[in-house]
BALUM-202710 format. One record per residue: x, y, z of N, C-alpha, C, CB in turn; residue number from 1; residue in three letters. Coordinates in steps of 0.02 Angstrom, whole numbers, m for minus. Each point is the difference from the previous one (the first is absolute). Glycine has a CB too. Example, Ala and Ser with C-alpha at 12.3 -4.5 7.8 and 13.67 -1.06 7.14 Angstrom:
nu,nv,nw,cau,cav,caw,cu,cv,cw,cbu,cbv,cbw,resi,resn
660,m284,390,m45,59,0,45,60,0,m95,m59,62,1,ALA
77,112,m98,42,59,3,m39,55,37,59,m32,m108,2,SER
This chain:
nu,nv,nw,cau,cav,caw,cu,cv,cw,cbu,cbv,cbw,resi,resn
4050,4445,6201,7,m1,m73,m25,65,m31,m13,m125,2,1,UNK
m35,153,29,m56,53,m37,64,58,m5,m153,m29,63,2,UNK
181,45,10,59,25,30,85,8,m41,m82,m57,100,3,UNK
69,2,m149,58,m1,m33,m5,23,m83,31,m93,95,4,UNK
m112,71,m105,m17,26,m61,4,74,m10,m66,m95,m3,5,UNK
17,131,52,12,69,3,71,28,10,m110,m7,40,6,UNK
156,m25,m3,66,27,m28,29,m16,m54,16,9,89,7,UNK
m22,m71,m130,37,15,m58,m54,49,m65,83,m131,37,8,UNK
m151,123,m18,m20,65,m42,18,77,23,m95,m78,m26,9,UNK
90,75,94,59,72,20,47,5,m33,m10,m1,99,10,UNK
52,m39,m110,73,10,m24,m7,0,m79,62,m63,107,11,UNK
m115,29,m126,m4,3,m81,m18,66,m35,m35,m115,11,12,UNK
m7,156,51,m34,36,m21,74,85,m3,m153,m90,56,13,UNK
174,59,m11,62,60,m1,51,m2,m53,m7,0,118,14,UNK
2,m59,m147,70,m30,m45,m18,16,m54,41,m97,52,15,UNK
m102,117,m74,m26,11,m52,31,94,m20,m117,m114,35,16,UNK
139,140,8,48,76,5,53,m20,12,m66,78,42,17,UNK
82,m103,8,83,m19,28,45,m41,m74,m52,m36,158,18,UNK
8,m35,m167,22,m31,m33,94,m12,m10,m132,33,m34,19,UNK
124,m36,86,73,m32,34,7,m101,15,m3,147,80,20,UNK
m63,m153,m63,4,m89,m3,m56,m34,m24,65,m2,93,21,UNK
m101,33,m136,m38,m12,m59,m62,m51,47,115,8,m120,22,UNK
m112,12,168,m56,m39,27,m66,15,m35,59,m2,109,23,UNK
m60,60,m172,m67,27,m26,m34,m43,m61,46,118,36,24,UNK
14,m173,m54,15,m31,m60,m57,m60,36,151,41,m59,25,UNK
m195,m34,20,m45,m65,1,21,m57,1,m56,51,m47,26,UNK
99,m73,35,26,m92,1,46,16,66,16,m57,m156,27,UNK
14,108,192,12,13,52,m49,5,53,78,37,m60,28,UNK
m118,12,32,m47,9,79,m63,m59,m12,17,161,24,29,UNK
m15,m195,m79,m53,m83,27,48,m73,21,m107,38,m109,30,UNK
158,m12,94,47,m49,29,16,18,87,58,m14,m136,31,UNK
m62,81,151,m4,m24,68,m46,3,38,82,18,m7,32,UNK
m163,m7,m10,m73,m7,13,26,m71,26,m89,80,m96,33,UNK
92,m111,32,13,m73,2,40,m35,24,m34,15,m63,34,UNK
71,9,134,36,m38,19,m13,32,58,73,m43,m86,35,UNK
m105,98,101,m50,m6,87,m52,m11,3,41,66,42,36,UNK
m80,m83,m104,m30,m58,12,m14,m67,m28,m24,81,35,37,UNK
79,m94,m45,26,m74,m28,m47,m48,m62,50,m3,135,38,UNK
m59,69,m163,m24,m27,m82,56,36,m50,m150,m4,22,39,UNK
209,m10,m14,41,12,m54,11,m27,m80,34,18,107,40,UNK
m58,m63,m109,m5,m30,m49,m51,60,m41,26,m137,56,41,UNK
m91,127,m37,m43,33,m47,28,69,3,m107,m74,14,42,UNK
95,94,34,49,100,3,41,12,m62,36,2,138,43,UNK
28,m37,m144,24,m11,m33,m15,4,m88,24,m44,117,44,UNK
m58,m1,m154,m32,m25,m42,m46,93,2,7,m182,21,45,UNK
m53,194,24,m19,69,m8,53,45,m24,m77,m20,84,46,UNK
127,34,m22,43,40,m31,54,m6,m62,m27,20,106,47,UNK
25,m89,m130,44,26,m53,m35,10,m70,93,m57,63,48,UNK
m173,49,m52,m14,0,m60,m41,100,0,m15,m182,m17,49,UNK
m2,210,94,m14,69,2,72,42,m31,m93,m23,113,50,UNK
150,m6,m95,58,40,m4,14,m10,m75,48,m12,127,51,UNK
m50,m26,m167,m3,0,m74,m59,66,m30,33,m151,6,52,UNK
m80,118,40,m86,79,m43,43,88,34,m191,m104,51,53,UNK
234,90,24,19,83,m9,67,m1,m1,m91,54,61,54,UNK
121,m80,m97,78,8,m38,31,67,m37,m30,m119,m24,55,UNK
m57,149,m19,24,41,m28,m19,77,40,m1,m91,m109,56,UNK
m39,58,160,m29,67,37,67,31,45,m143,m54,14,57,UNK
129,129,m11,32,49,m5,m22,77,15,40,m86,m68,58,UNK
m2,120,115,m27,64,13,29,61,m41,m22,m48,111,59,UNK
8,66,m142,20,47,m54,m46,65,10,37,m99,m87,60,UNK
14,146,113,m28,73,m14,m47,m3,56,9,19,m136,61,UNK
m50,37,110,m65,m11,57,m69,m63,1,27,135,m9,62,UNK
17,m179,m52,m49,m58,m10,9,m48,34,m14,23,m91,63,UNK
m37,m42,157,4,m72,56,m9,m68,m46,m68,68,113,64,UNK
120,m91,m115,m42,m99,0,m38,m28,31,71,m27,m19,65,UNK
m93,m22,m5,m42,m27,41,41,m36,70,m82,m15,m116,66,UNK
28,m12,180,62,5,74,m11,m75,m2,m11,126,98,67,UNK
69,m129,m119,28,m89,m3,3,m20,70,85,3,m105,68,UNK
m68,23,149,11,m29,69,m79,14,41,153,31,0,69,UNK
m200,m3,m28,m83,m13,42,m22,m75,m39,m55,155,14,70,UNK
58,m157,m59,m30,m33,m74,47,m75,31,m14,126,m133,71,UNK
70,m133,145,37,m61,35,m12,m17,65,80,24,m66,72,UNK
m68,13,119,m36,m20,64,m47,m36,m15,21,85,54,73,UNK
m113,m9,m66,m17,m35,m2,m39,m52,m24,41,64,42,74,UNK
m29,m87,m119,16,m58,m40,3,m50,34,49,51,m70,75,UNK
16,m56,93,46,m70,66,m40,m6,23,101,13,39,76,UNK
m159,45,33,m40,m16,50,m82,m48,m38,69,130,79,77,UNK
m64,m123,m130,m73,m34,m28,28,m63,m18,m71,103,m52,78,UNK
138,m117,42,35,m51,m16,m10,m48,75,90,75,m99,79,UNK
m32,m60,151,m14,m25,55,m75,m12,24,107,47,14,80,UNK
m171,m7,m45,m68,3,26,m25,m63,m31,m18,132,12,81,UNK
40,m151,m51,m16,m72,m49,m18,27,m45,m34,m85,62,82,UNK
51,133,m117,m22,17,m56,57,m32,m52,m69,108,52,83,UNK
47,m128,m116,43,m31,m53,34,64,m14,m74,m104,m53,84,UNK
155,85,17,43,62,m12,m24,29,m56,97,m42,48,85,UNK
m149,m2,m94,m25,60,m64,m42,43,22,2,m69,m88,86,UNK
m43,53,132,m64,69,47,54,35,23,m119,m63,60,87,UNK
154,63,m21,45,57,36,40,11,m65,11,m35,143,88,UNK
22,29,m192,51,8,m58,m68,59,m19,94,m144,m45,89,UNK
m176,116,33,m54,58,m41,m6,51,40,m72,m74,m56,90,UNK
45,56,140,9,60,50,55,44,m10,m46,m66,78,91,UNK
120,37,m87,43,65,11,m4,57,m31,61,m66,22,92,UNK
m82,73,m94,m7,45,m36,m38,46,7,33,m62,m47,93,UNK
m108,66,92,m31,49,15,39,7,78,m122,m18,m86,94,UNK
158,m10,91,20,19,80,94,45,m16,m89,m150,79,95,UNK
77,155,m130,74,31,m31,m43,80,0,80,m122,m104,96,UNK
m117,118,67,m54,66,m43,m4,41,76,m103,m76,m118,97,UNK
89,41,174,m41,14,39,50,26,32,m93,m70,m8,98,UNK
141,26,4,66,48,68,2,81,m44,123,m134,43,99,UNK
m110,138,m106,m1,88,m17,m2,33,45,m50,m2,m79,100,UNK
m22,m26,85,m45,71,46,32,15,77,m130,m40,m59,101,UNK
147,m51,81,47,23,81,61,29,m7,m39,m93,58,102,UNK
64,96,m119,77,13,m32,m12,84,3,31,m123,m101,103,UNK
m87,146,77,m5,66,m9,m5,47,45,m34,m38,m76,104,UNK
m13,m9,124,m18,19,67,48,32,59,m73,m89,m35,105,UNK
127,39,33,64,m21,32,20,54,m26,19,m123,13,106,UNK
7,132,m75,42,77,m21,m20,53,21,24,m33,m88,107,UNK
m93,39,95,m20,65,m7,7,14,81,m85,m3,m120,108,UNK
96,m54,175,1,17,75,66,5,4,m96,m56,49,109,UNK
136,40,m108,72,m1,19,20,73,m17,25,m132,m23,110,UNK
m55,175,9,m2,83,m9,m3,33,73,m71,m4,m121,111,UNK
35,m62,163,m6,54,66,72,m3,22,m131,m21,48,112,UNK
152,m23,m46,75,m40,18,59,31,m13,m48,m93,m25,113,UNK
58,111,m48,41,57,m15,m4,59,38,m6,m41,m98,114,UNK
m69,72,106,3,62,8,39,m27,90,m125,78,m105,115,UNK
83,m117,139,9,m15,63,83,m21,11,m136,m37,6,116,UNK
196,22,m64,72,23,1,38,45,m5,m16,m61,m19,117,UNK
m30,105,m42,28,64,4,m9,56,33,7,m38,m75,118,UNK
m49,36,144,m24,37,54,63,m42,53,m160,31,m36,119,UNK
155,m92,43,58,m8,40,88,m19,m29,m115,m36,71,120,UNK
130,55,m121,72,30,m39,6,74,19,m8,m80,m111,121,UNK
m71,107,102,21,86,32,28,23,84,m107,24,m88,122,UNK
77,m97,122,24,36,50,70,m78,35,m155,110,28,123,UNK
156,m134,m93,82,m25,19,m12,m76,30,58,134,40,124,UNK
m109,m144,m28,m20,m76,38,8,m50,m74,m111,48,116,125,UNK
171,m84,m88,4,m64,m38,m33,m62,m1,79,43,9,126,UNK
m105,m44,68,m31,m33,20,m68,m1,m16,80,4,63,127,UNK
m111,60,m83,m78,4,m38,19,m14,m63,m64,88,63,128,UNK
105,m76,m106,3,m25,m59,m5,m76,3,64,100,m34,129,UNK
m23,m125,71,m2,m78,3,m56,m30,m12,73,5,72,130,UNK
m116,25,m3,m72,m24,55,m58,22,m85,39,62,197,131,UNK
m46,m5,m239,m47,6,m67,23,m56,m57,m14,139,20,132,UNK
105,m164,m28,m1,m32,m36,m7,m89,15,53,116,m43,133,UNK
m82,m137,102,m1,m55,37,m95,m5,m21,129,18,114,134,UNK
m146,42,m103,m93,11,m1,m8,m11,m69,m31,98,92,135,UNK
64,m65,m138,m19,m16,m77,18,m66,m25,17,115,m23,136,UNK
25,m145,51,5,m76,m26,m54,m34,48,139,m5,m37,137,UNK
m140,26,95,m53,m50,38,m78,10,m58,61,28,163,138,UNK
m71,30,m186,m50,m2,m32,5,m40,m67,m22,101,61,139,UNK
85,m118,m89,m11,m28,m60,4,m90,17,56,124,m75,140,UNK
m42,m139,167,m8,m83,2,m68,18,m2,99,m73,71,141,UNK
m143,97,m19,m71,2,17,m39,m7,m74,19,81,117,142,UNK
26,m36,m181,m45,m15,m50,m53,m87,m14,103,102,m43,143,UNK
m36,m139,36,m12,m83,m8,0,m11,60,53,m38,m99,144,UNK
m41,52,164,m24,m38,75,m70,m1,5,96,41,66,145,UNK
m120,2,m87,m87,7,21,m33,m32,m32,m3,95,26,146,UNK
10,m87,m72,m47,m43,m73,13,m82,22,33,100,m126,147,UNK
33,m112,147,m1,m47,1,m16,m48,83,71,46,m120,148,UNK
m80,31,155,m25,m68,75,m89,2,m39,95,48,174,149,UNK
m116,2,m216,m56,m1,3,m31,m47,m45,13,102,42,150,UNK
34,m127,m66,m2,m83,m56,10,m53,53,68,41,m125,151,UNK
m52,m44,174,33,m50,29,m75,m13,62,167,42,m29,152,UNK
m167,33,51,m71,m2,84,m63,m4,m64,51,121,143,153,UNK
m60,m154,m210,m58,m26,m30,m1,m87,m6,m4,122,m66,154,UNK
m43,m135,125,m27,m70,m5,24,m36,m78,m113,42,88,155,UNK
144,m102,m74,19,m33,m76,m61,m37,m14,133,m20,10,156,UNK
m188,17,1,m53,m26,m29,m31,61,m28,m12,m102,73,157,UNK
39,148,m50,m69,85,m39,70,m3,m57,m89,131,133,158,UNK
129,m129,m139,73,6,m51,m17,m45,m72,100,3,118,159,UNK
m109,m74,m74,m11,m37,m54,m75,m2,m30,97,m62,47,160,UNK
m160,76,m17,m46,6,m22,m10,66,m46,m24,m75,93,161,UNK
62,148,m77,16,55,m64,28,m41,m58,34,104,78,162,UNK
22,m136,m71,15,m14,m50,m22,m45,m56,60,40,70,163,UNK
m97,m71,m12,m54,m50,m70,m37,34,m12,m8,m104,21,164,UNK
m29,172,m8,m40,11,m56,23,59,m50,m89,m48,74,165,UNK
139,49,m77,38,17,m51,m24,m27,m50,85,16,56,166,UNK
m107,21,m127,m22,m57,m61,76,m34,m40,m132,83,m31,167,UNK
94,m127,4,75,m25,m38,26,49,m41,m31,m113,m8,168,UNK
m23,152,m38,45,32,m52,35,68,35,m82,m47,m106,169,UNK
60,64,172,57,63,27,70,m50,4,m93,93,95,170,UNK
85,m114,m49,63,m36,22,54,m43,m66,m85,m16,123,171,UNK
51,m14,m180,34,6,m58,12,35,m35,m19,m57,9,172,UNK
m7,112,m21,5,78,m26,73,7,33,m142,57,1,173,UNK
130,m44,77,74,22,36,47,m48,m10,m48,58,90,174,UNK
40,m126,m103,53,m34,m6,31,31,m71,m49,m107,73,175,UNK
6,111,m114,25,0,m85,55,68,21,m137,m45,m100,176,UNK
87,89,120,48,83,15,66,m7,12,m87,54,57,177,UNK
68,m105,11,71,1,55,73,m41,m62,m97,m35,162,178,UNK
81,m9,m203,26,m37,m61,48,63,m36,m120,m94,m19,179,UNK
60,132,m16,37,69,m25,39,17,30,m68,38,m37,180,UNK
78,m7,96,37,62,46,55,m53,8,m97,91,75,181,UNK
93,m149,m80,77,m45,0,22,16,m78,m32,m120,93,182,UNK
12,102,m121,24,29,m64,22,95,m10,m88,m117,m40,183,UNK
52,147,36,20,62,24,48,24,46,m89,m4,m29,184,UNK
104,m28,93,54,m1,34,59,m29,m30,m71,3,84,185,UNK
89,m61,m113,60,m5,m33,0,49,m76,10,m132,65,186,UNK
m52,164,m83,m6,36,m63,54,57,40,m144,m30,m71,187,UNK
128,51,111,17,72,33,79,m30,7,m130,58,81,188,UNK
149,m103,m65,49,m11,56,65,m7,m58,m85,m69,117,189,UNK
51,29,m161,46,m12,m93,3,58,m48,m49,m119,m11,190,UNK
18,174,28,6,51,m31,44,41,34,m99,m17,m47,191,UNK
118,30,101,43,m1,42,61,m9,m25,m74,m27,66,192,UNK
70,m57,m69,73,m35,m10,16,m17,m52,m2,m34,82,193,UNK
m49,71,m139,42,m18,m60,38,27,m35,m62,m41,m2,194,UNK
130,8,m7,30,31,m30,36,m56,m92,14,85,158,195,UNK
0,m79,m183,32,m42,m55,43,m47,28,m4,88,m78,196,UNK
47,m82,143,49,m69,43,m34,m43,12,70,50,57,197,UNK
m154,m39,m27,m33,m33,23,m52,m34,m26,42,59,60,198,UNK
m50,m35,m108,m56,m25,m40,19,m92,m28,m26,153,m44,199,UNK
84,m169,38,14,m76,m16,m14,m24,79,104,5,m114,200,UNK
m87,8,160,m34,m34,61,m59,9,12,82,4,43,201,UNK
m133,32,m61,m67,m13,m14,m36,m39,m22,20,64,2,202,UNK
10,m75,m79,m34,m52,m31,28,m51,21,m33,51,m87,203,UNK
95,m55,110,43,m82,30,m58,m30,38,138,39,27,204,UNK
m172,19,m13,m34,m22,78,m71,m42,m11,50,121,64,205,UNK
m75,m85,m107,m56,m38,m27,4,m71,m37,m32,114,m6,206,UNK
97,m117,m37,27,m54,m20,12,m50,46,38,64,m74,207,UNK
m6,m66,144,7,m41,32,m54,m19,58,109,31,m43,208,UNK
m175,11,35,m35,m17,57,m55,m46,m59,24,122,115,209,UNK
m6,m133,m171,m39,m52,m23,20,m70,3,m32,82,m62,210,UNK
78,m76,97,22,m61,5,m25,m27,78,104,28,m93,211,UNK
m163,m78,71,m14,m13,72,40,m38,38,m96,11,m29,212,UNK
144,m30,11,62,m54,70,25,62,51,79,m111,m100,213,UNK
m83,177,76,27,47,34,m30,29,52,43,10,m87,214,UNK
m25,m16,163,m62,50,41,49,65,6,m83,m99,90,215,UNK
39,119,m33,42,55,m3,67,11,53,m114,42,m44,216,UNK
129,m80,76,71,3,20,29,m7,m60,m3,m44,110,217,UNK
11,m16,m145,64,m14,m63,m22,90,m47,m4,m198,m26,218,UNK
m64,210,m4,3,65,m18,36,64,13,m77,m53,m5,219,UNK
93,46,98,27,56,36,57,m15,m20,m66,26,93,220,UNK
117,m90,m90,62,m21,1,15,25,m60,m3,m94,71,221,UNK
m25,72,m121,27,29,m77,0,65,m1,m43,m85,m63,222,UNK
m7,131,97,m4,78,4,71,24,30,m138,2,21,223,UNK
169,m46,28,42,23,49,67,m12,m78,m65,m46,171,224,UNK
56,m6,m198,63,m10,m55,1,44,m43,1,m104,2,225,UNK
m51,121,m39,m4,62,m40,41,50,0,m89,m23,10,226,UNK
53,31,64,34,94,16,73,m10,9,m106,59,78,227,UNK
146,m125,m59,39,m4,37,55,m1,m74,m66,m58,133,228,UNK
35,17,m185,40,m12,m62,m11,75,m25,m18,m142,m30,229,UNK
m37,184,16,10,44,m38,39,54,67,m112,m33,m111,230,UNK
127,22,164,40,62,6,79,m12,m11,m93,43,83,231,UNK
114,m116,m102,54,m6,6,22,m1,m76,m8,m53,119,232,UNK
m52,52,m169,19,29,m77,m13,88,3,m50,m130,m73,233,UNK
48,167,116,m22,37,13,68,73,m17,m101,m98,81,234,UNK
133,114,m128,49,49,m10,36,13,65,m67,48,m92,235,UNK
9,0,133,12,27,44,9,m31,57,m41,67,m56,236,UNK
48,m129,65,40,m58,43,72,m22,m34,m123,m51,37,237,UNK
146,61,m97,39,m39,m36,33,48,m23,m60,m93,m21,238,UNK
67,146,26,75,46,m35,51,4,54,m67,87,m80,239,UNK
122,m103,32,54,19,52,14,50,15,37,m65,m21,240,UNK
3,53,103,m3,52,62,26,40,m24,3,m51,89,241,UNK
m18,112,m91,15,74,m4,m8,0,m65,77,29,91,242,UNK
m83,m51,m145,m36,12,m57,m66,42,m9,55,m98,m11,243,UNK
m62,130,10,m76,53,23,m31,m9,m73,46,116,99,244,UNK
m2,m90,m140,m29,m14,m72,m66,m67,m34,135,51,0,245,UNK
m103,m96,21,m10,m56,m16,m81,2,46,148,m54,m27,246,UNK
m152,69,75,m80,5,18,m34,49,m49,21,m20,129,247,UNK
m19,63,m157,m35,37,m12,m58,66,m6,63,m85,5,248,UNK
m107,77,m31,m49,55,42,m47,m35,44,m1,82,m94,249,UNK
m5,m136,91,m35,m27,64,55,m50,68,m120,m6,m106,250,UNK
141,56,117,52,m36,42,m18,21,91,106,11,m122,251,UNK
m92,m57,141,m26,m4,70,1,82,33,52,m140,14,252,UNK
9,183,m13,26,51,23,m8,53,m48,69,m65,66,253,UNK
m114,118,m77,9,38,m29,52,62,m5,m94,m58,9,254,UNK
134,55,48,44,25,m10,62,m24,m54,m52,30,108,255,UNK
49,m86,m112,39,m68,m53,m21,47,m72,m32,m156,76,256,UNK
m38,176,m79,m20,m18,m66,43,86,m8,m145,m108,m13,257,UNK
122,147,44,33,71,m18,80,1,m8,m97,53,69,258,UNK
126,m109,m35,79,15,17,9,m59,m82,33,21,191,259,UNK
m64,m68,m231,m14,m24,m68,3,63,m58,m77,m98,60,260,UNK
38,152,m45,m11,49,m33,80,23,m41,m115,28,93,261,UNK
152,m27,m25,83,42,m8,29,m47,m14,14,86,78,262,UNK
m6,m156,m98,41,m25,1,23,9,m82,m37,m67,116,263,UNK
């Protein structure tokens, strides 16, 4: 089991650059904690409520986010240790802060790496390019592999005895925080997506989640009708064929809209 954890934090820890199968996505990488070692249920319940707090997190410029995939591992592993999901939900957040520093760490060895490709591009070996860019991802699983066998080779009675003496008001402090940064993450994510089309499905949305008969499948179902009715009132589904005009300036093809211009 220990064996399977450390590989999916290997793999989380790489996906977090690759990000090709989002294994970095917290309700991803505690969903499959949680299913080698067969507490999926709670994993779960962790990850979908960590992946709401880093929704809006984001690497911009030379500015790191916080590392959603150390902070989820290992979250999950205090989870499986018998810790309640609000202690690991308060833990993750200094364990987000904390990846930075392995985040930074990791870059700054990934300088040797480059240089160690562009010494072998000079003399034509494809094969050293390969062998430096195989070493720099191995360094970014090791980021979350280590931290997390070194959460895992700690006795769960020394785990759970740290964590009780945690005082109440840290750990509700971090809860209240962790509350915000969910809010702040959909702030980021709606500023984004707002535009004037969208703004009536916004408030639709709040309108219908007061209705408690509704969970959230029937919620999703109506989301799925929405989009499906407004694209079919949608102009640019509905002008006739070869009519270019009739779409307009927001018409699927911008070439449409220029060849509108001459007509």
């Amino acid at each position: 089991m220990q064996v399977l954890v450390f590989l999916v934090a290997f793999l989380a820890g790489m996906e977090s650059v690759l990000d090709c199968w989002q294994f970095h996505q917290p309700i991803i990488a505690c969903f499959l904690i949680g299913l080698v070692t067969g507490h999926v249920a709670e994993c779960l319940v962790l990850g979908g409520t960590l992946q709401l707090i880093a929704l809006g997190w984001m690497n911009i410029g030379a500015a790191i986010a916080p590392d959603a995939a150390l902070a989820s591992v290992c979250s999950a592993i205090l989870v499986v240790d018998g810790s309640d999901v609000n202690t690991a939900i308060a833990m993750a957040m200094p364990l987000a802060i904390a990846g930075l520093v392995l985040t930074s760490l990791v870059r700054t060895l990934s300088v040797v790496c480059v240089h160690g490709m562009d010494a072998a591009a000079d003399k034509g070996s494809i094969k050293g390019v390969e062998m430096w860019q195989y070493i720099a991802m191995a360094f970014q699983g090791l980021r979350v592999a280590i931290p997390a066998a070194i959460v895992m080779s700690v006795p769960t009675d020394v785990v759970q005895a740290g964590l009780n003496a945690i005082p109440d008001w840290l750990t509700s402090g971090l809860s209240v925080g962790g509350g915000m940064v969910v809010a702040v993450g959909y702030a980021m994510v709606i500023n984004m997506m707002a535009t004037p089309d969208l703004w009536p499905f916004f408030y639709m949305g709040f309108a219908l989640a007061a209705v408690s008969d509704l969970n959230l499948v029937a919620m999703g179902i109506i989301g799925v009708c929405l989009a499906l009715i407004y694209l079919q009132l949608s102009p640019a589904f509905n002008a006739p064929e070869g009519n270019t005009a009739a779409l307009g300036s927001g018409g699927a093809d911008p070439l449409d809209d220029i060849l509108a211009d001459y007509e």
